[in-house]
Structure formats: C-alpha cells, structure tokens
N, C-alpha and C positions, 0 to 999 in steps of 0.2 A: 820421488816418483809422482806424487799430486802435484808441486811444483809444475814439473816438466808439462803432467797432462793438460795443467792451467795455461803455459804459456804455449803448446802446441794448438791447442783452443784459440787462445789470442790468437795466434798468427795464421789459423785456416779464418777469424773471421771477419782479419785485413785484410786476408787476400780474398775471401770473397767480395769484401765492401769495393777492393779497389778492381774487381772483374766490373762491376753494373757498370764501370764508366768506360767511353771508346778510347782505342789503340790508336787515335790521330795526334797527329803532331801537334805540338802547340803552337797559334800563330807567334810570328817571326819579332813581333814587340814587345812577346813577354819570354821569348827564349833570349833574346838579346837584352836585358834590361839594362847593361853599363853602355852597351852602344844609342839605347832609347834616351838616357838619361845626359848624356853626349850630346847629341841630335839638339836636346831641348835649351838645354845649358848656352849651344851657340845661337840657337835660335832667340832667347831671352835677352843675351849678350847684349845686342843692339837696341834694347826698351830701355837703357839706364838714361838716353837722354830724354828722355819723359817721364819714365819713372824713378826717383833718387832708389837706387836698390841698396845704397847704403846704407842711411836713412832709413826705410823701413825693416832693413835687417836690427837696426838699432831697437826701432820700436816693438819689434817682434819678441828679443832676447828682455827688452824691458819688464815687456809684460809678461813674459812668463818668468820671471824673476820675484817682479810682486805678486804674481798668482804663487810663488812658491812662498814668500815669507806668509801671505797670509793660510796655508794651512803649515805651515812650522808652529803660527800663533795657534791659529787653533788645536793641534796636535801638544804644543802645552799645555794649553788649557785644559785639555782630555786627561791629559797624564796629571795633573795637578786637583785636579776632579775627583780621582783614585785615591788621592794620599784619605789618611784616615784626619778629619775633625778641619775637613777645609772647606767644608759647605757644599761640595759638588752633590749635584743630583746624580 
C-alpha cells in the first residue's frame, strides 16, 4: 500500500513534469534519425578522395585503444594500491 502510494506519486510527477512542455511535433531530423544519418553517410561518401576515411578510422580506433590501456594501467595500479603492505597511498 505505501509502495503503490510512492509510485502513483512518481507517475502524477512525470506526468506533470512532462505537461510544462508543448504538444508539437518534433522536427522531421530528429523524428527521422536513420534516414538523417543516411542523408549524411552519402553525402560524406564522396570526401574519401581528399580525405583517407580509412586512414583516420584507423587513427581514431588507435587512439582510443591506447586511451584504454592507459587506464587499464592505471586501474591496476588502484587495485594494487589496496593490497595490504604495497606502499599505495
């Protein structure tokens, strides 16, 4: 019974939250977002002979690759920090 009260509470104060905003439609590029991202995809298509799009997909994936080892290292270091009589502060 408090349960219920709790979450009848919750959902009169989402539907009020979502009353203050208007009943318009959303424009047509965010209701369509796989046909937006279509659009862009062919339009891009044609920049690979000036930009290598391979190439920087390469550099993209690299770097976030060494952004990941380097908090793997640091996340050992954390956890090795914790063991007891290893000097971690």
């Amino acid at each position: 019974m408090i349960s219920e009260f709790f979450i009848n509470l919750g959902a009169s104060i989402a539907a009020w939250f979502l009353s203050l905003f208007g009943t318009d439609e959303p424009p047509t590029w965010l209701a369509d977002v796989a046909g937006f991202w279509a659009d862009l995809a062919t339009r891009v298509e044609g920049l690979g002979a000036w930009v290598p799009l391979g190439f920087l997909g390469t550099v993209i994936v690299s770097l976030l690759g060494i952004w990941a080892v380097f908090w793997l290292v640091k996340g050992i270091r954390w956890l090795w920090g914790l063991t007891p009589l290893s000097g971690g502060s």
